[in-house]
Every structure is written in structure tokens, then in C-alpha cells.
C-alpha positions, 0 to 999 in steps of 0.5 A: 183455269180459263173456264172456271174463270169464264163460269165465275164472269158469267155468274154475274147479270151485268157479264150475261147482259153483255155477253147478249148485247155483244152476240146481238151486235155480232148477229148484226154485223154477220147479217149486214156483211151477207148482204153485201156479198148478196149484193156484189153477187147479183150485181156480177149476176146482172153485168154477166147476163147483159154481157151475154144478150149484147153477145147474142146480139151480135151474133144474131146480127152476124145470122141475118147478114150470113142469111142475106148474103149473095149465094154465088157470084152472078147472084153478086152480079144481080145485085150489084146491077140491081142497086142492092148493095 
């Protein structure tokens, strides 16, 4: 029944003209709401990977003050005196 009915509706121009209108306006719509998410996505993409150079950063910073740090007391003790500190 449902699809003589549809076969009868779409026999008619102005039924095509709108079913074609109608499946325009949904290509649209699907293609807008995909490039949101593409949006979204990189937008994450993005504050990921700078939350990842300021962790690199850090730890970089904690690499050089490891690599210049005293390597035993009297080296302390020589730079306590020599004012490096």
C-alpha cells in the first residue's frame, strides 16, 4: 500500500520538484553539521598539541636545571662560596 502510494505521489512533477528540493536541502544541512565537527575536532587537535609543547616545555626546563645542578656537596660548597647561587 505504502508504495503504490509513494509510486502514485512521485508520478506527479511538482511531488519530484519537491522531493529534489527536499533532498538538496538535506545534502546541505548534512554537509554544514560535518563541518562543525570538523571544526570541533581540530579545534581539540589544536589545544591538545599546545598543551603538549607547554608539557615539553616544562620538562625541558626541569632537563637543564637537572644538568646544572651541584654533582655532590663540596661542588655545593664552591658555589655557595663563589656566589652562584
Amino acid at each position: 500500500m505504502w508504495a503504490s502510494l509513494t509510486v502514485g505521489l512521485m508520478a506527479r512533477p511538482w511531488a519530484r520538484r519537491v522531493a529534489g528540493f527536499a533532498l538538496a536541502v538535506l545534502t546541505i544541512a548534512l554537509f554544514l553539521i560535518n563541518l562543525r565537527r570538523s571544526g570541533e575536532r581540530a579545534g581539540r587537535a589544536a589545544e591538545r598539541l599546545e598543551t603538549l609543547e607547554r608539557t615539553n616545555a616544562i620538562q625541558r626546563q626541569m632537563l637543564d636545571a637537572a644538568a646544572r645542578r651541584p654533582r655532590s656537596r663540596g661542588d655545593l660548597l664552591d658555589r655557595l662560596r663563589g656566589g652562584e647561587f
